[in-house]
C-alpha positions in Angstrom: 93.3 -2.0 -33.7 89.9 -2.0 -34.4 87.3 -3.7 -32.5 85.3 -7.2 -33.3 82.0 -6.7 -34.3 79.0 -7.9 -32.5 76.1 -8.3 -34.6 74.7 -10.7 -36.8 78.0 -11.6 -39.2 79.8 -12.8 -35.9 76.7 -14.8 -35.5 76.5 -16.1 -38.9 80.4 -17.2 -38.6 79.6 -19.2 -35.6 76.8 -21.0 -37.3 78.8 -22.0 -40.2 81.4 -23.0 -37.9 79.3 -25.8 -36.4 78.0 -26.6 -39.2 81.4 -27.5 -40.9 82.2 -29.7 -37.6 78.7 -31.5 -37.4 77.8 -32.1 -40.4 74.3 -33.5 -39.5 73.4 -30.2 -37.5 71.2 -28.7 -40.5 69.1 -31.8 -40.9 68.2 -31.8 -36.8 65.1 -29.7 -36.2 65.0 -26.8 -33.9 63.6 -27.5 -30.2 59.8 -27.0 -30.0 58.2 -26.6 -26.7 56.7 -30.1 -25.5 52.6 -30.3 -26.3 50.5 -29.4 -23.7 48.2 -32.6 -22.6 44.5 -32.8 -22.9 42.6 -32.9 -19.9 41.8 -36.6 -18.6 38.8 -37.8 -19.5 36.2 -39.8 -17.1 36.1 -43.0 -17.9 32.4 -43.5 -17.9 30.5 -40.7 -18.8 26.8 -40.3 -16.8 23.7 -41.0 -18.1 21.5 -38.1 -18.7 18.6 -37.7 -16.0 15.4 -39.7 -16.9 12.2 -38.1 -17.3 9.9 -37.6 -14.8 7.3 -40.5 -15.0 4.0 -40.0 -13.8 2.5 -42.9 -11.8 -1.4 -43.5 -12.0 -3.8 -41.6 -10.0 -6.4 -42.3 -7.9 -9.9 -41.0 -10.0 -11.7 -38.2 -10.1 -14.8 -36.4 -10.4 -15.9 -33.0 -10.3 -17.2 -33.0 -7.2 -13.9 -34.2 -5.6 -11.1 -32.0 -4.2 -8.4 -31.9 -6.5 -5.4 -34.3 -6.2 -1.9 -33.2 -4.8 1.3 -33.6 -6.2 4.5 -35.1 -4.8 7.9 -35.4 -6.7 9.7 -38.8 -5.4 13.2 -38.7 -7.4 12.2 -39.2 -11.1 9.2 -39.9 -10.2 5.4 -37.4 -10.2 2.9 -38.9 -7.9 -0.6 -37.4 -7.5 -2.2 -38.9 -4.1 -5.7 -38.3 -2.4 -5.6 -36.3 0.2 -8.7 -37.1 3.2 -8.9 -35.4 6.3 -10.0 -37.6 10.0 -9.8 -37.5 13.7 -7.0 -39.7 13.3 -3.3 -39.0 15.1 -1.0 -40.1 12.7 -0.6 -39.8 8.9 -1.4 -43.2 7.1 -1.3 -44.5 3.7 -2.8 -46.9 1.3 -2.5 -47.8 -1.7 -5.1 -49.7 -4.8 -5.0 -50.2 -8.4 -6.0 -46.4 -8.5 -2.8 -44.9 -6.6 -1.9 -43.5 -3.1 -4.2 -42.1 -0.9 -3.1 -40.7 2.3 -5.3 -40.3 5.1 -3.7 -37.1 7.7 -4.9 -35.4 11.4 -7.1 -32.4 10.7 -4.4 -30.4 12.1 -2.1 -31.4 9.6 0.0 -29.1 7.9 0.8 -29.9 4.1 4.5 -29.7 4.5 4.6 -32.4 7.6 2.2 -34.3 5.2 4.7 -34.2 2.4 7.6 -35.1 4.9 5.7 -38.2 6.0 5.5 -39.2 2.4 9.1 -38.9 1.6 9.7 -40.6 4.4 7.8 -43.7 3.2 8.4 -43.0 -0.2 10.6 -46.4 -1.0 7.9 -48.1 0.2 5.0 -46.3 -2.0 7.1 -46.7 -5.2 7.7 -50.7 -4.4 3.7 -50.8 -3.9 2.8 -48.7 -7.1 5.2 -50.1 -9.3 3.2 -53.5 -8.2 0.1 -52.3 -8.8 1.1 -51.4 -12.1 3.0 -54.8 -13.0 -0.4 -56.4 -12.0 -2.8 -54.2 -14.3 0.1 -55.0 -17.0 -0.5 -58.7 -16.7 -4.2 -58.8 -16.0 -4.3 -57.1 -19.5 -2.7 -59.9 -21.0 -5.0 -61.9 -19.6 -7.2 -63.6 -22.6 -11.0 -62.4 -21.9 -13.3 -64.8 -21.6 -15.9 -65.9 -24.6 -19.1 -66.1 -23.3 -20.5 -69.1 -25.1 -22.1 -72.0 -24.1 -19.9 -74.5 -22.6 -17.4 -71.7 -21.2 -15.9 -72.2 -18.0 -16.0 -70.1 -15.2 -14.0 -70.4 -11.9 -16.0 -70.9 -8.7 -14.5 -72.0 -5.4 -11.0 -72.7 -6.9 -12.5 -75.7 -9.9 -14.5 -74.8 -12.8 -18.5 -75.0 -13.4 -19.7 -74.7 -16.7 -22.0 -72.2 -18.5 -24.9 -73.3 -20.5 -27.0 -71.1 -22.2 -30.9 -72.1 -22.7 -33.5 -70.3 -25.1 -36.3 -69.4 -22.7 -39.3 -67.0 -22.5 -37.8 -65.3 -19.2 -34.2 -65.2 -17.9 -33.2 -67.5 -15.6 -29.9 -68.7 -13.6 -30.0 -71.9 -11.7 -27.0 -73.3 -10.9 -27.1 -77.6 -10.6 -24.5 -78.9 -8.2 -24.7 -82.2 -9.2 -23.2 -81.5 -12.6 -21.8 -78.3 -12.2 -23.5 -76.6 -14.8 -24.4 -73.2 -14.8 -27.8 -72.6 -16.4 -29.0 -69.6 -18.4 -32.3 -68.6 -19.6 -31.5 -66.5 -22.9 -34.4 -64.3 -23.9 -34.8 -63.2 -27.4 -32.4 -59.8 -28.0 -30.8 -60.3 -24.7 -27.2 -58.8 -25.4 -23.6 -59.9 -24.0 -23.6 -57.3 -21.3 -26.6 -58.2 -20.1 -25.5 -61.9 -20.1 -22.6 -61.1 -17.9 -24.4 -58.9 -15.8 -27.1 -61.9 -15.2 -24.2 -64.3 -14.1 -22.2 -61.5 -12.1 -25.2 -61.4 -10.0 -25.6 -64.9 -9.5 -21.8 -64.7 -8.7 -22.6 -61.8 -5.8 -25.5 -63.4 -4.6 -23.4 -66.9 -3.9 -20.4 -64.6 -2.4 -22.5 -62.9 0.3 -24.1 -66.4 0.7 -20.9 -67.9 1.8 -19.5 -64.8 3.7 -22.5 -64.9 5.8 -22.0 -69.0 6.6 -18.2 -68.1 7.1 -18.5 -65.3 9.4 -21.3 -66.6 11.3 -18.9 -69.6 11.5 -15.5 -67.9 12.9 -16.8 -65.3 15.3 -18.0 -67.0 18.0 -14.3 -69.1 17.6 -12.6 -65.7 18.0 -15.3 -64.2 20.9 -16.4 -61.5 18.0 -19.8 -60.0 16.8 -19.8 -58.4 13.5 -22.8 -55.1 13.4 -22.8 -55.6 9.1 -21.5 -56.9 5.8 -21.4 -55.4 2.7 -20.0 -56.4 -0.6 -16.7 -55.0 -2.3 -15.7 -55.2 -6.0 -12.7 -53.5 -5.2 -9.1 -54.3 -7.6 -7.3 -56.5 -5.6 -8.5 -55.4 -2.3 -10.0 -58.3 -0.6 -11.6 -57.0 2.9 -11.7 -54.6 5.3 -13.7 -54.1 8.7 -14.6 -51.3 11.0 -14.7 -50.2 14.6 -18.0 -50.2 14.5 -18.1 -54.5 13.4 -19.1 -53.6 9.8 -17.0 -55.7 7.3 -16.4 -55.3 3.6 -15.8 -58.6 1.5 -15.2 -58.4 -2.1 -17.3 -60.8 -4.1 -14.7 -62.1 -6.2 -13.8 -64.3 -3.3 -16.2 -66.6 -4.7 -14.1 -68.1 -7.4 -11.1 -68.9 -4.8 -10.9 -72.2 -2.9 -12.9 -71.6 -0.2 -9.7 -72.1 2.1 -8.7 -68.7 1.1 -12.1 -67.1 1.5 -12.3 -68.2 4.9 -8.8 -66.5 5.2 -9.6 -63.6 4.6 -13.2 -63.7 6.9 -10.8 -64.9 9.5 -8.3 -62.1 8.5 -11.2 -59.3 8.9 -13.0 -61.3 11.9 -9.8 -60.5 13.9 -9.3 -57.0 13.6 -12.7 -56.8 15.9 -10.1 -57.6 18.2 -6.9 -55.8 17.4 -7.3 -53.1 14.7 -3.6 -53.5 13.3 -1.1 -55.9 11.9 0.9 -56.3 15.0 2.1 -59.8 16.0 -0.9 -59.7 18.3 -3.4 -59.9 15.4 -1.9 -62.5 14.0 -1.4 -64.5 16.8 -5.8 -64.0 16.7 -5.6 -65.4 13.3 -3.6 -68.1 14.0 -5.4 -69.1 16.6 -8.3 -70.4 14.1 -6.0 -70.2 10.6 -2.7 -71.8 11.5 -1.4 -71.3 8.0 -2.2 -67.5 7.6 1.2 -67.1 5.7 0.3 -69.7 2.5 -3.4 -68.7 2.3 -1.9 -65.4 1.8 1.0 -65.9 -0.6 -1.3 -68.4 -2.6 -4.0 -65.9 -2.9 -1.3 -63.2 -4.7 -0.5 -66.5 -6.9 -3.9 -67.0 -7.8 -5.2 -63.8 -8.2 -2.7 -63.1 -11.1 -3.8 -66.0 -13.0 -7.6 -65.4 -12.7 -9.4 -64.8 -16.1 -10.7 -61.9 -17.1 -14.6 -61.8 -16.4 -16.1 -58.5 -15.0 -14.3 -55.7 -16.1 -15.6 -53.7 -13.1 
């Protein structure tokens, strides 16, 4: 008897086999293996890094010691750097950046620390600075004409302009008129310089009545003033009594220039911004808090006059 074979006629027997019982086994495909699945996806994807942006820096001339750098986040700041006998690190902070004032003994890297460690705080102020360049810029300049207005203790007096042999600038209180003796070729810059310096002279006029007025009230002697044409920097005073007022004060309501003489006035008495020094202002300038706000107000709706 000979024995069934085992190769591939046995094998096509059994296929046609099933086939004759099933007759829908030829039209069903063949088992593939089961796709393999993509990777999830994140849902939201993240935004590429920003660039670095580089805040403004304080200026420079060649005779000044180069600027440092500091990198806060996205951000590149370039700071002054001064040395003192002070203890402690402290900043501050103008239209023309950060300057940090640091010990003599000082080592960069604890300088940089200090930085970082106030660095919220910096970037709040110089993003400030910066929205208030942005709208001073917008600011329409002003057309110096005859008949312009210009602001002088919070109203308005008004510029007239006067042929004359020899410059002049007289101001009548009576009708609030601002008169000007124009000279032949005299130019626009010179015109504005004529009336900035009739502006500086009334400025230190008034600081003087003003501080002469609130010392004695706060049991203070002041050793000097001097004027300021600083940004938005409206005062600051020594330990030594001398006191720097910035002569843009003069077109304020003379409330707030008294603030801030009162605000300098007191640190004769406590060089800080502790609760103690205000309690000194308070003491002669019970509303401190709205003379302040109201002066940020104003000063961001000020015309453009000077450029410097």
């Amino acid at each position: 008897m000979n024995s069934p074979k085992t190769d591939g006629p046995q094998l096509d027997l059994f296929s046609q086999e099933r086939t004759a019982q099933d007759p829908f086994a030829a039209l069903v495909p063949a088992a593939r293996p089961a796709p393999v699945p993509p990777p999830p996806q994140p849902l939201f994807k993240a935004p590429p890094a920003p660039p670095r942006i580089n805040l403004p820096s304080p200026p420079r001339t060649p005779e000044d010691p180069p600027l440092r750098r500091i990198v806060l986040g996205h951000y590149a700041v370039d700071y002054e750097l001064k040395r003192s006998a002070r203890r402690s690190i402290g900043f501050m902070i103008d239209d023309d950046g950060l300057h940090v004032t640091a010990p003599r003994r000082a080592i960069l890297p604890d300088i940089d620390n200090a930085i970082r460690a106030k660095q919220r705080w910096i970037l709040t102020k110089l993003h400030e600075r910066g929205e208030r360049r942005a709208k001073r810029a917008e600011r329409v300049p002003l057309v110096w004409e005859d008949g312009a207005r210009l602001p002088y203790l919070g109203g308005e007096i008004v510029l007239r302009l006067q042929p004359a042999a020899r410059s002049h600038c007289v101001f009548d209180a009576q009708t609030r008129e601002l008169n000007v003796g124009v000279t032949p070729g005299l130019s626009e810059w010179q015109l504005k310089e004529r009336i900035k310096l009739w502006f500086q002279a009334e400025a230190k006029r008034l600081f003087v009545e003003r501080l002469d007025f609130y010392a004695p009230q706060l049991g203070v002697r002041y050793s000097a003033l001097t004027l300021s044409s600083a940004g938005t920097r409206w005062g600051s005073c020594t330990v030594g009594g001398s006191i720097r007022l910035n002569w843009r004060l003069v077109h304020y309501a003379l409330a707030l220039l008294d603030y801030v003489v009162v605000h300098e006035l007191a640190h004769l008495r406590e060089m800080n911004h502790s609760p103690r020094f205000w309690a000194v202002v308070g003491s002669v300038y019970a509303d401190y808090d709205g003379a302040r706000l109201e002066l940020r107000r104003r000063s961001h709706e000020m015309p453009v006059l000077f450029t410097d």
